[in-house]
N, C-alpha and C positions, 0 to 999 in steps of 0.2 A: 360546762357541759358534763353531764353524770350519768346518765342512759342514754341507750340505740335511739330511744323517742326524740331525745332534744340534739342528736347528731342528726337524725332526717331532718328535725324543722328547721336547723340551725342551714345544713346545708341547701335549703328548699330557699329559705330568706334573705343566702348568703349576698346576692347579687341584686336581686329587687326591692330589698330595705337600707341597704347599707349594714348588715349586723357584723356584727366583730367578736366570732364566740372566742370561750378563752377555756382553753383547757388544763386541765390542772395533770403535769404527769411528774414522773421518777426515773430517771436515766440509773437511778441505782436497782430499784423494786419494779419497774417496770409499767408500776400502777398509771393507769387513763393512758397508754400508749394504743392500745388496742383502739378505743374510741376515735381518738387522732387516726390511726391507719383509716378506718371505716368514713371516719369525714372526707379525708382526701380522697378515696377512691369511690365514693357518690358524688361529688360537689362537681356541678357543669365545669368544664375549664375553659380558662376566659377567652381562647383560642378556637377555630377550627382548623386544626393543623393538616389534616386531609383538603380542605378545600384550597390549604396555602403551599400543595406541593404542585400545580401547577402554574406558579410564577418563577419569576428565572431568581433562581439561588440568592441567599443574601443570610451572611453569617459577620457578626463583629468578634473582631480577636480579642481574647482577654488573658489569652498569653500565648510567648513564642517558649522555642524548645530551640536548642541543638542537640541532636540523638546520634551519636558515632553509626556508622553506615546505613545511615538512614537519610541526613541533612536537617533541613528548617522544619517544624513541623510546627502550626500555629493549633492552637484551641479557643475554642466557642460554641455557643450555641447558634445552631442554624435555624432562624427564623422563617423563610421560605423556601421554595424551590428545594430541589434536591441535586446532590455531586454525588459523581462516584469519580474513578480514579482515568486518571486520564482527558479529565474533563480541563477544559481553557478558561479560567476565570480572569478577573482584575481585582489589583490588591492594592488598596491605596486611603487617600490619598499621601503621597511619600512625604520627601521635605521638598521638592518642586514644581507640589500643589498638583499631581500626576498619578494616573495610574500606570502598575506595571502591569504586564498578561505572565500570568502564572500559569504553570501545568500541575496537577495533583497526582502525585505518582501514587499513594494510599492515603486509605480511611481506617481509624480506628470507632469504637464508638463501645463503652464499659469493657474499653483495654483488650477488645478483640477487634482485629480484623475484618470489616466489611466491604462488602460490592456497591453499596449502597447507602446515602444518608437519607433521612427525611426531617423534614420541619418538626422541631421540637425534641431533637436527639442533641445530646452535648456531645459534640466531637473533638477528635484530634486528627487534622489534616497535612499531610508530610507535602512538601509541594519542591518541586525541581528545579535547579538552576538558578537559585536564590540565597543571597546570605540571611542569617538571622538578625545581622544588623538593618536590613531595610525593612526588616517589620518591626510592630511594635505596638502594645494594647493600643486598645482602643480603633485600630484601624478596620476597614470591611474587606471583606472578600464577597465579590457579586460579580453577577453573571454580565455577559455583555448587552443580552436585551433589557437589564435595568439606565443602561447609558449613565453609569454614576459621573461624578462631576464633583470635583472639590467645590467646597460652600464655604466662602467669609461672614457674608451675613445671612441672616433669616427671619423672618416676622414670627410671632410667638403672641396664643394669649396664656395670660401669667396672672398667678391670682397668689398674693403676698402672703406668709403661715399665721406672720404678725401686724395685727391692725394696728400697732403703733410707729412702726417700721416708715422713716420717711425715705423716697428714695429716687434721687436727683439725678437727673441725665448727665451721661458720660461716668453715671456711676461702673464700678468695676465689681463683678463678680465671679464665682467658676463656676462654673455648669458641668453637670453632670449629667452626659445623656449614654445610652447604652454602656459599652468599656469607655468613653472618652471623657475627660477630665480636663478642660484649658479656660485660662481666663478670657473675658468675654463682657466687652461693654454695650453701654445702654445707651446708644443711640436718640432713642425717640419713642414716646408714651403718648400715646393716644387713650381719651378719657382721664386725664393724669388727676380732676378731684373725685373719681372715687378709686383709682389707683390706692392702696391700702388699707381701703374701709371694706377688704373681704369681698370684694366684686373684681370679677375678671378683667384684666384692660389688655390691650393688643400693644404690643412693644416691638421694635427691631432691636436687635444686638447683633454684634459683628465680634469673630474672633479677633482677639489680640496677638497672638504666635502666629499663628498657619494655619492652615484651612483643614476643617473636618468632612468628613460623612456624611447627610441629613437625609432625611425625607420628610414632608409632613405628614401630621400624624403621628411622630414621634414625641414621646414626652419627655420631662429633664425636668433635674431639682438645680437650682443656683442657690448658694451663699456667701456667705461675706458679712464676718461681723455678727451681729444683732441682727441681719436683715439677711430674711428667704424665703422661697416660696417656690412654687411647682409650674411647671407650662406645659403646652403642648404646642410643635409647631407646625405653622399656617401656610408660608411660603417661602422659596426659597430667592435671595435678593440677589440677581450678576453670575447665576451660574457660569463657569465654562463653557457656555454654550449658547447659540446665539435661541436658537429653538428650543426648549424646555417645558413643552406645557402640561407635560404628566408630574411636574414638581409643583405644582400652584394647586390646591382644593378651591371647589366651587363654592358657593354661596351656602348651598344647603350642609355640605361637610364642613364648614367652616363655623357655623352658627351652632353645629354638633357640636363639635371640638371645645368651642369655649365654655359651653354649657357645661361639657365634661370640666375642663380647665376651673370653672367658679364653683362647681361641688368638691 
């Protein structure tokens, strides 16, 4: 990218061609930085983060804090919904596969003090009554009309990086989805002859340690070895809870997803 011309069409193409521009800059001279700002600040973002501030709050930790007269104070970006201080969240899932109900005594957000978070703000949230030992990356902070629910297993379609990659159930790998990071075996493969030849197959995995966060529709990279590849996930398998049907996608979100998942 070398003119304002090929930053519009670059960012015009960005999302309905697949393109990958590549800009060439200087963190010393400062050269093609300017182009970069101008890309970023046309290019559609992949999000509508106004239309995601009204579902109920949902932020993953990607790290804790203890601040002298202040207490625990975790950081993330807030995905949905919006907090402000004082508000009653759940923080979890702990090591007893449970949520705790937190209070947020402040909001910071670019190391100022706010009334208010919205979707797509990186924040840092101080929360009451809690040590810094019971949080811990990778955990969520969400509202209580998300009804979250520690997750062992989950269905996922998963589409391999390497077509030579053979990869046999009860294989083990780590997944990596939002802040969270645990190993995580392979269960059961559905489609398993074109499992590797670059076409999406539907798999269960079930964590190995303790139970994580999910939602479908969330995506994750796993590897292990010579062997990896990308997912997105489908459903959730045994939540917490006997009722759960806003964790399972329909037919038609489901048949999205994988489509997404095999490109």
């Amino acid at each position: 990218i070398e003119s304002e011309e090929s930053v519009a069409e670059a960012a015009r193409l960005f999302y309905s061609d697949g393109l990958a521009p590549i800009f060439q800059i200087s963190n010393v001279t400062g050269d093609g930085l300017d182009l970069l700002r101008n890309f970023l600040s046309i290019v559609n973002p992949v999000k509508d983060w106004k239309a995601e501030r009204e579902k109920g709050a949902l932020l993953y930790i990607d790290d804790t804090f203890s601040v002298p007269d202040v207490g625990t104070v975790v950081s993330g970006t807030l995905l949905q919904g919006k907090i402000e201080p004082a508000d009653t969240l759940l923080l979890g899932p702990n090591q007893e596969n449970n949520f705790t109900s937190v209070t947020v005594s402040s909001i910071h957000a670019n190391r100022l003090p706010v009334q208010i978070a919205y979707p797509g703000q990186s924040i840092c949230v101080a929360l009451a009554n809690i040590d810094r030992s019971e949080c811990k990356k990778g955990q969520a902070l969400a509202s209580e009309r998300l009804r979250p629910a520690a997750v062992w297993e989950f269905e996922a379609s998963v589409c391999l990086l390497s077509e030579s990659s053979v990869v046999p159930q009860k294989y083990e790998t780590v997944v990596h989805c939002g802040c969270s990071k645990q190993t995580a075996i392979l269960l059961e493969v559905q489609d398993e002859e074109s499992f590797g030849n670059g076409a999406a197959a539907r798999v269960r995995f079930k964590y190995k340690y303790h139970a994580e966060f999910l939602q479908p529709g969330d995506r994750f990279v796993f590897r292990e070895g010579s062997s990896g590849g990308v997912g997105t996930v489908l459903k959730i398998i045994e939540p917490n809870s006997v009722d759960f049907p806003s964790l399972i996608l329909d037919t038609a979100e489901e048949a999205s997803v994988c489509s997404k998942s095999a490109q």
